[in-house]
N, CA, C and O of each residue as an XYZ file, in Angstrom:
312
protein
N     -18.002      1.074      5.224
C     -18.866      2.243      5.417
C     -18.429      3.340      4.446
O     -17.260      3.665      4.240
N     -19.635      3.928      3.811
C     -19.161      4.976      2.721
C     -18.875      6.177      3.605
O     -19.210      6.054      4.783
N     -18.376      7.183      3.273
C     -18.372      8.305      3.205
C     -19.605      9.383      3.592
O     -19.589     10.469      4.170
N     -20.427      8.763      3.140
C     -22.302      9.612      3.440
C     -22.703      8.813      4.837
O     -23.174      9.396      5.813
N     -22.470      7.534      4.786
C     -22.768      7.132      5.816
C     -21.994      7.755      7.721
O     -22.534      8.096      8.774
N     -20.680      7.623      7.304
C     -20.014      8.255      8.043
C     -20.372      9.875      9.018
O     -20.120     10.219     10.173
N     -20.779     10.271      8.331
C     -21.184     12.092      8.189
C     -22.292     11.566      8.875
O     -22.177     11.770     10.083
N     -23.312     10.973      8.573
C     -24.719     10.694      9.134
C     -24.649     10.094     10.711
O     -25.255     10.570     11.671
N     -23.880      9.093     10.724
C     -23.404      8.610     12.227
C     -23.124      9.740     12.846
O     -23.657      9.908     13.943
N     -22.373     10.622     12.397
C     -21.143     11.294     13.436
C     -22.281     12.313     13.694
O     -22.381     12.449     14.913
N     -23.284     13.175     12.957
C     -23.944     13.874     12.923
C     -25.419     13.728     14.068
O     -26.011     14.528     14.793
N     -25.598     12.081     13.704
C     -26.682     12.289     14.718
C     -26.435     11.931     15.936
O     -27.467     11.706     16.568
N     -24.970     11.715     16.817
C     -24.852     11.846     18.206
C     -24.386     13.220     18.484
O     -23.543     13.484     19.341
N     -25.009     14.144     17.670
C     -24.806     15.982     17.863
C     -25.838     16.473     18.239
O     -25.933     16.964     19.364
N     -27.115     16.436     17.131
C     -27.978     16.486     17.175
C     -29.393     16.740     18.035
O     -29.327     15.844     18.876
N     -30.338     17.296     18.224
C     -31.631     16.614     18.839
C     -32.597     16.325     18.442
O     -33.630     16.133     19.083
N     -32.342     16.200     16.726
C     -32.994     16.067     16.151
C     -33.025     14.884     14.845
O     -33.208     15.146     13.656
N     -32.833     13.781     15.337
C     -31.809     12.974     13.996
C     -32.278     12.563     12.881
O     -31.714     12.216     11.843
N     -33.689     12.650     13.265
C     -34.442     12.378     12.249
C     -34.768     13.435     11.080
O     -35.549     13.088     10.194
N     -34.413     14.219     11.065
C     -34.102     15.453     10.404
C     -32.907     15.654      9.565
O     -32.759     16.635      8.837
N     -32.107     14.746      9.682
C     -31.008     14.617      9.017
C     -30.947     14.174      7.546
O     -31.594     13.265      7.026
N     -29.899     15.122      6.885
C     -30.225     14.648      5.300
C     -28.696     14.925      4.823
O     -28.000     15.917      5.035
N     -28.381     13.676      4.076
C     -27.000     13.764      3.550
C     -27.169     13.363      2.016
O     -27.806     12.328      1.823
N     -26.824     13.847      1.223
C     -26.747     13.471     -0.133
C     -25.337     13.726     -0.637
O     -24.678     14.678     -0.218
N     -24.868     12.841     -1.567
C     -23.596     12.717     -2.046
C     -23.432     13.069     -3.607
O     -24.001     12.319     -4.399
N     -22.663     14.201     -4.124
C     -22.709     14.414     -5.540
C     -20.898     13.743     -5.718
O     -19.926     14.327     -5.240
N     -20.857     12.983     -6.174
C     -20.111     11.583     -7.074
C     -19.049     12.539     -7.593
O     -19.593     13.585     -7.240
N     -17.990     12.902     -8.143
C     -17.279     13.006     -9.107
C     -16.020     11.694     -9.353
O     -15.910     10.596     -8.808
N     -15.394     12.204    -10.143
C     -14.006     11.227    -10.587
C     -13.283     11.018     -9.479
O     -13.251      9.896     -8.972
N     -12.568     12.126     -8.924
C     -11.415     12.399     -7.728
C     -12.118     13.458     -6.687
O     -11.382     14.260     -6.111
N     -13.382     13.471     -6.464
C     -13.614     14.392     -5.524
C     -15.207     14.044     -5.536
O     -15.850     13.814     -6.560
N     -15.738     14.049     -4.178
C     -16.981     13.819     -3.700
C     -17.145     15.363     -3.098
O     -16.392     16.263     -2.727
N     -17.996     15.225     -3.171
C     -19.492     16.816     -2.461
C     -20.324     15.757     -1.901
O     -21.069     14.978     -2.494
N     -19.907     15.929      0.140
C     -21.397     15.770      0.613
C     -22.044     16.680      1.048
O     -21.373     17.437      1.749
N     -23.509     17.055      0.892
C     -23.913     17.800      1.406
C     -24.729     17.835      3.083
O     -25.060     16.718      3.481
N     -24.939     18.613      3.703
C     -25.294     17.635      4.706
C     -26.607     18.945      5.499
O     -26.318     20.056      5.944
N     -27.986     18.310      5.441
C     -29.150     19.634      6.034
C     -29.200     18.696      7.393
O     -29.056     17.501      7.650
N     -29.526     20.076      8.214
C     -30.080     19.340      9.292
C     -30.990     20.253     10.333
O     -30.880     21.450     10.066
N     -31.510     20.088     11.002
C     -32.594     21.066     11.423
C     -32.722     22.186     11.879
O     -33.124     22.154     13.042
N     -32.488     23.613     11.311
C     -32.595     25.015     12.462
C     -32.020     24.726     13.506
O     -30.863     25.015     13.813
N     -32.825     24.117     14.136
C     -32.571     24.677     15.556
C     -31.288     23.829     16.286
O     -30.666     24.186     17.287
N     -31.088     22.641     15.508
C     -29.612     21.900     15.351
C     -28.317     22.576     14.624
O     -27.191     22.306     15.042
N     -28.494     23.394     13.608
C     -27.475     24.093     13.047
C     -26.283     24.441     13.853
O     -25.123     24.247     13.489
N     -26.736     25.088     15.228
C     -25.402     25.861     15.936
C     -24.705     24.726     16.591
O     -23.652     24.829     17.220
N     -25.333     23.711     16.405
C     -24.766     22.422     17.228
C     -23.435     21.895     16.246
O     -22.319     21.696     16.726
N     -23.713     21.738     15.020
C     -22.772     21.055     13.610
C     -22.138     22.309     13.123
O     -21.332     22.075     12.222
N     -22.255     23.651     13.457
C     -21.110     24.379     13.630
C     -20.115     24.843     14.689
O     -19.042     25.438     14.591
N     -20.736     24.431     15.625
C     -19.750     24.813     17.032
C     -19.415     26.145     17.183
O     -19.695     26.989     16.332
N     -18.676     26.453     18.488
C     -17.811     27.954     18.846
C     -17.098     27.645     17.817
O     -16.859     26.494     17.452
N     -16.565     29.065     17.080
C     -15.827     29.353     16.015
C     -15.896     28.310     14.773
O     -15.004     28.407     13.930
N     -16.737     27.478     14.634
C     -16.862     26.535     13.441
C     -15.929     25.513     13.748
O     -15.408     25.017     12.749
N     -15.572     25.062     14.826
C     -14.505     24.023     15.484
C     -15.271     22.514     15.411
O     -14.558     21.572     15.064
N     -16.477     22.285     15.675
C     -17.181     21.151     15.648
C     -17.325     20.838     13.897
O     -17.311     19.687     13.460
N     -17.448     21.934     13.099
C     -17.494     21.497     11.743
C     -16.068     21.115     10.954
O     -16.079     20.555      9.858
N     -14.648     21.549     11.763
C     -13.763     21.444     11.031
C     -13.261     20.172     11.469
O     -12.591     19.489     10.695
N     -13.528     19.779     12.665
C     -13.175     18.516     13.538
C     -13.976     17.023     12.741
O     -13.537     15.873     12.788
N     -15.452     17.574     11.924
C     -16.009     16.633     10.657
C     -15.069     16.772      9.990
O     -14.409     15.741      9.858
N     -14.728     17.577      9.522
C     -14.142     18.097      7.930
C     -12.682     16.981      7.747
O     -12.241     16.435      6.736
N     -12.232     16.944      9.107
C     -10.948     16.585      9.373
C     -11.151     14.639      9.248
O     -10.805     13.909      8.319
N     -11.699     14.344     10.309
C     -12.147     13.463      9.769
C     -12.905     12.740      8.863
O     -13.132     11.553      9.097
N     -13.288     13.221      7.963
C     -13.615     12.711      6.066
C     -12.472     12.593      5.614
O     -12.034     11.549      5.130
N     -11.632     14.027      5.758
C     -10.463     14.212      4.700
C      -9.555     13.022      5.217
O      -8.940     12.667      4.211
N      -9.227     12.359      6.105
C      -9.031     11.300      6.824
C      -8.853      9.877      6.147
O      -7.932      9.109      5.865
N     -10.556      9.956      6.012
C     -11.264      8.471      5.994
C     -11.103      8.555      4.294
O     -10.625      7.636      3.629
N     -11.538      9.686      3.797
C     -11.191      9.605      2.437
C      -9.948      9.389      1.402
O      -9.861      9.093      0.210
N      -8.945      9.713      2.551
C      -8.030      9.613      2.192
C      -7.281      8.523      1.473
O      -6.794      8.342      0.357
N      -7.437      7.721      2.889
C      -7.882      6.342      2.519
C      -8.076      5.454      1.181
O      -7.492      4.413      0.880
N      -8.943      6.078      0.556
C     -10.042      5.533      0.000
C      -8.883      6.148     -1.465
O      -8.915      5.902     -2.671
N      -8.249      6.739     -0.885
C      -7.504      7.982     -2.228
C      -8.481      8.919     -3.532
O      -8.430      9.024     -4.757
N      -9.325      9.461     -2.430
C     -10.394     10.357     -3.107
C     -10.411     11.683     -2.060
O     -10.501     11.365     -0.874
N     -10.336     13.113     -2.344
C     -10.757     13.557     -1.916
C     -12.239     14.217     -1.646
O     -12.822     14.815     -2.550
N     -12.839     14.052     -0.246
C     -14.190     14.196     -0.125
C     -14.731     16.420      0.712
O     -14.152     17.132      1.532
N     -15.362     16.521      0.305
C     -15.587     18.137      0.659
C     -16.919     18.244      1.278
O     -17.903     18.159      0.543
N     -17.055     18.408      2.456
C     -18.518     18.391      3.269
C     -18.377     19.917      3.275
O     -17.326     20.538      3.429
N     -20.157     20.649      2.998
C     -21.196     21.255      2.911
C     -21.908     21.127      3.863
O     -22.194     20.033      4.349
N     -22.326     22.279      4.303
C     -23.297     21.961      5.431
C     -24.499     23.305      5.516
O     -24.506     24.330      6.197
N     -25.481     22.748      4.480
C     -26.651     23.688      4.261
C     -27.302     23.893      5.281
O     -27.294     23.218      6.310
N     -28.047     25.068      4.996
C     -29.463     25.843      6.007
C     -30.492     25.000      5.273
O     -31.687     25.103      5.551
């Protein structure tokens, strides 16, 4: 499982909206950018109280990527 895929799983058991979900991956050498939209009215859900639900993603990429010996940096657009 890649990296984009990952984010997309974890994202749509948050959600109420999953079909709304959009992850795109910008590639580099030693470092990935995912970006990740997802619907208004889902937003406060993939940031949590104090941004705790987004760092608890964050944590697990930097994780899984690790792994992989790449570091990965999730985005999480309006």
């Amino acid at each position: 499982m890649d990296m984009k895929e990952l984010i997309k799983e974890i994202t749509k058991s948050l959600v109420d909206n999953p079909e709304q979900i959009q992850v795109k991956e910008v590639d580099g050498d030693k470092t990935s950018v995912i970006e990740l939209r997802v619907a208004r009215t889902d937003f406060g859900k993939i940031i949590g109280k104090k941004g705790r639900t987004a760092q608890a993603i964050r944590t697990i990429l930097s994780a899984a990527s690790a792994k992989l010996g790449k570091r990965t940096i999730l985005e999480i657009l309006e």
